[in-house]
N, C-alpha and C positions, 0 to 999 in steps of 0.2 A: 767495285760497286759501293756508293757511301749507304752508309747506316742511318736509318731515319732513329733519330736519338730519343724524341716525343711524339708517340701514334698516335696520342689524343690530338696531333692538328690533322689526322686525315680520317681519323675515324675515333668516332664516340658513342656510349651507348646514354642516351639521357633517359630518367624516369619521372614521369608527370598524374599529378591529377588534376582530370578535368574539371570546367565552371559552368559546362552547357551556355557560356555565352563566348563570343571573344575573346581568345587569350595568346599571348607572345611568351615562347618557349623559349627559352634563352640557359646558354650555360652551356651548349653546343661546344665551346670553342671556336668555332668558325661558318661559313653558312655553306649548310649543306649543297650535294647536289644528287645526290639519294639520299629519300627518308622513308625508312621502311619501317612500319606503325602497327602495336596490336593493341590492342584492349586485354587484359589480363583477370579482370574480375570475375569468379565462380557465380556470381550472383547480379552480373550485369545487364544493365538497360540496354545499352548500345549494342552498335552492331560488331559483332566477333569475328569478323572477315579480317586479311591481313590487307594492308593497304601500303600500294608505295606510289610515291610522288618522286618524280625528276625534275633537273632543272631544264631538259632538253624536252622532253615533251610539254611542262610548262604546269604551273599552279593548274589547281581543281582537277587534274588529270591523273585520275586514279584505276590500277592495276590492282590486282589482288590474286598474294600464291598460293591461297586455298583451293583456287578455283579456274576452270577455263573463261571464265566470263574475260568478254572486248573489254578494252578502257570505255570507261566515264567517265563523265563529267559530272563532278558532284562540287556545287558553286557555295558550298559551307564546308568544306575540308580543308586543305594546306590551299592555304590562300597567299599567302605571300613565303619567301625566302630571305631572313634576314642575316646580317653578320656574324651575330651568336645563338642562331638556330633558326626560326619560321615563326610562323601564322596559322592557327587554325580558326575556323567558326565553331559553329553547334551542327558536328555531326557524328555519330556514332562511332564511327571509327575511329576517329580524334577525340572527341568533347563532349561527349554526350550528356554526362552532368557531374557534380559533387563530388558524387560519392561512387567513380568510375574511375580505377588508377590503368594509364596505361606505360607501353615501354617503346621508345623509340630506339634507332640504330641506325646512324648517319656515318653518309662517305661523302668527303670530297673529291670530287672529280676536277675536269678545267675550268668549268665556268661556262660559259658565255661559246653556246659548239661553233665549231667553223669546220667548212664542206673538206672533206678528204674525197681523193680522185686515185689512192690506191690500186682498188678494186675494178672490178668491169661494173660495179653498182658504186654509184659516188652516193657518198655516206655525211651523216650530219653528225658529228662526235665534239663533246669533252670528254678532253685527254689528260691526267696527271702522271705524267710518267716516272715523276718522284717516287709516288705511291704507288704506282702501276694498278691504275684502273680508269675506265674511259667508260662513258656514255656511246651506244651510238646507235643513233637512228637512219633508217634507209628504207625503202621501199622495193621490196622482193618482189622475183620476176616468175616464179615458179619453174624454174629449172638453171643452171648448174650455174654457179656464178662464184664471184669474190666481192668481198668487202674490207674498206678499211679500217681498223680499229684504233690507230694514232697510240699507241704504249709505248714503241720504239724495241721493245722485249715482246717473247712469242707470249699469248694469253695461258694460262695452266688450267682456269677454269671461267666458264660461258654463261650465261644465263639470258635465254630468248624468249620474247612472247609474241604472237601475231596479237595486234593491239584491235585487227578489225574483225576476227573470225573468231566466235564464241567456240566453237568445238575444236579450236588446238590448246592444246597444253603449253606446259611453259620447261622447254626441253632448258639439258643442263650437260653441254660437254664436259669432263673433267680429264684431262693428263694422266692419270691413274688407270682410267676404264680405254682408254686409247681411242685414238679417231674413227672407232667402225661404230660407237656406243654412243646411247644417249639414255639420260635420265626423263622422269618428271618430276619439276618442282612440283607438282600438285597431284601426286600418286606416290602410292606405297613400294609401287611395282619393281622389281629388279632391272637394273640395264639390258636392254634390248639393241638389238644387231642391225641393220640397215646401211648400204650405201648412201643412198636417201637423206641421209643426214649432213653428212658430212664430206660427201664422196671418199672414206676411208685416208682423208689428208690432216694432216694436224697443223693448229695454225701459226703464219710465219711469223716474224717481228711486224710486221706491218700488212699482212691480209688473212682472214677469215676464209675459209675457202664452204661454202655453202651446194648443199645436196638441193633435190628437186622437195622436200617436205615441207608442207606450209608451216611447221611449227618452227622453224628457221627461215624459210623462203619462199612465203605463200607470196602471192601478186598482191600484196597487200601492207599499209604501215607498219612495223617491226621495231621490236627494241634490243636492244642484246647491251650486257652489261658483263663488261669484263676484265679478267683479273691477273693479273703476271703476280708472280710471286717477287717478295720486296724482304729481303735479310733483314732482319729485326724488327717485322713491320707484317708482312702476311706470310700463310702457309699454307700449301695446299696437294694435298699428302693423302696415304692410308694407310689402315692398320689393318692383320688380324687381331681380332678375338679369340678368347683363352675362355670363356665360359667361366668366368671365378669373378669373385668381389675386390679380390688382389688383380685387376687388372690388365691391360696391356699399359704401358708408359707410352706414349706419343711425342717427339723430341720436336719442337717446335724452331728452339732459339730465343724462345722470348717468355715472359708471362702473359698467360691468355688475358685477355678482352672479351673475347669473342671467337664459341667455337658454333660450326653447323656442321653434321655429317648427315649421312644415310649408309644403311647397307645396300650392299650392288648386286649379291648373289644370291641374293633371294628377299624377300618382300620385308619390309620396314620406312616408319616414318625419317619425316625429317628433322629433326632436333634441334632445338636452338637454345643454347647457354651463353652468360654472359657474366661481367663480376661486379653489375649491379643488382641484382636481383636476390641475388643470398646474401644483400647486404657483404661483401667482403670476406667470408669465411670460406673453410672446405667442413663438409663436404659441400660441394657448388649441384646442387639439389633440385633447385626450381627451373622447370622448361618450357618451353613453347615447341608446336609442331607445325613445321610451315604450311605444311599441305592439309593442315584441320584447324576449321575454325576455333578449335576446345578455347578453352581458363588453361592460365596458368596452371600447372600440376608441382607437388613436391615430393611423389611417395618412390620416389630412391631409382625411379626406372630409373633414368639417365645421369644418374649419379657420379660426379666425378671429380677430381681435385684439380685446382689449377695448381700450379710449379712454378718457380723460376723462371724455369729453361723448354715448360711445354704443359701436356697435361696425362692426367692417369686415370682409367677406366673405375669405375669403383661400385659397378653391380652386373650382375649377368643377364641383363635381356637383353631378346634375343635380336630384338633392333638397333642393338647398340655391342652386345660383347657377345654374342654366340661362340662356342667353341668351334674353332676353322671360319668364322666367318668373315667375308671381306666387306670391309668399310672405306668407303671415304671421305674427306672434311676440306674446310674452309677455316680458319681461324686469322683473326690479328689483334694485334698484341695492347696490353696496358704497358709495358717495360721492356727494352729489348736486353737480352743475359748478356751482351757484351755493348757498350756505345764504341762512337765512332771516334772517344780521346783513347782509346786503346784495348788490349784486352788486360790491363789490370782495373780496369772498371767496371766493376759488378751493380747495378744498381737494383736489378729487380729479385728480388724475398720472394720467396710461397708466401700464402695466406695467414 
């Protein structure tokens, strides 16, 4: 399996302040096809909902993992997709004015989807199977199906919303909790158990295998965004918790970018750290919580060091290090610890 050598061509975290009028983000590296968007200011005008735009469901089509709300349509948000980033208007979530910093976090996907016929449900997907992650949209039948997800490798972790029914959540398979479990991106709540979900199957190099639950496979349009793990490029893992400031160590293979976990065995948010945002230092401090509107925060909860080769725990709450407690994560990398000219090639430092 080759080694992707630079993860900023498939994933970036950019940081922007807004003009409250039209502005072109740029500096991306490449044009996105998820952009997933918060506002961060303690003292903000705009609106604090999280917002994400694809390039499969299409500009102004905005999802938010605070919340069960359907997509909308908001005609001043991500308005265009361009080569080294996007488009916003004046809208709160985006652009609301001046004196409004926000933080983006962009994946490349395929581009431009084309229909897969995997599945017993023919699916609309970009696919980058470089990177291992795909877009893919289809419309659920409410009861037991397949769909295809174009990765070519099995997915390790899922992320679905029903885009027309306001009272589903936004379920989250991961590898870790195994195929009887699901999350919610937009709840605190622990993994919960259900056939319903998944029918207890985990999914292949090339289908999805979907329970009768609307928040996977209501009769209705669907998004699922998914992720195969990529050697020097994504991870998608768990840890216990030691309840200490000296941490657990997390062995990734690379230096973080980008980590998001939750706890699974009992109630905690969902965390999201990145190695913009603390400015480049450890301890890597400052987070966001996907499933709450909140500002940015810095007071040590989710404190932790990025590494070389992964990352280290570095405070004990209990949504993050409880002693015995089980966690699980997402992360991809700024640096992979070994490139693909060999393993006497070290390129990626700690902080």
């Amino acid at each position: 399996m080759a080694i992707i050598d630079k993860p900023s061509d498939y994933f970036n975290t950019k940081l922007y302040t807004g003009t409250g009028s039209t502005l072109n983000i740029t500096g991306v590296g490449f044009q996105p096809d998820l952009v997933w968007t918060k506002l961060r200011d303690t003292t903000a005008e705009g609106d604090m909902d999280h917002a994400l735009v694809d390039s499969v469901r299409g500009v102004t089509k905005t999802l938010r993992s605070n919340t069960t709300a359907a997509e909308g349509t908001e005609a001043n948000s991500l308005t265009a997709f361009g080569s080294d980033g996007y488009t916003v208007g004046n809208n709160g979530k985006f652009n609301y004015s001046s004196s409004d910093i926000y933080v983006s976090w962009n994946w490349l996907a395929g581009g431009t989807a084309s229909s897969n016929t995997d599945g017993s449900i023919t699916s609309s997907v970009s696919a980058n199977q470089d990177a291992g992650f795909s877009i893919v949209s289809y419309t659920g039948t409410g009861a037991n199906a397949t769909v295809g997800h174009g990765l070519g490798s099995a997915p390790r972790m899922m992320i679905f919303k029903n885009r027309d029914e306001g009272a589903e959540g936004w379920f989250v398979y991961h590898e870790s909790i195994g195929n009887t479990k699901r999350l919610l991106l937009n709840e605190t709540g622990a993994a919960t158990t259900s056939s319903t979900f998944f029918q207890d199957t985990s999914p292949t190099s090339s289908i999805i295998t979907l329970g009768s639950n609307h928040g996977c496979n209501g009769p209705d349009a669907m998004i699922c965004y998914a992720f195969a793990e990529k050697q020097g490029y994504s991870k998608f893992g768990s840890y216990t918790g030691n309840g200490s400031t000296d941490g657990p160590f997390v062995y990734t293979g690379f230096k973080p970018a980008f980590v998001l976990g939750k706890r699974t065995d009992s109630a905690g948010g969902w965390w999201l750290s990145d190695n913009k945002r603390s400015l480049g230092f450890n301890l890597n401090d400052e987070y966001l919580v996907a499933d709450s509107s909140n500002a940015e925060q810095d007071d040590g909860s989710f404190a932790s060091d990025f590494l070389s080769n992964g990352w280290k725990a570095r405070y004990n709450n209990g949504n993050f290090n409880a002693s015995g407690g089980s966690y699980i994560y997402m992360a991809f990398a700024e640096n992979p610890f070994v490139t693909s000219t060999g393993s006497g090639s070290l390129p990626a430092t700690a902080r």
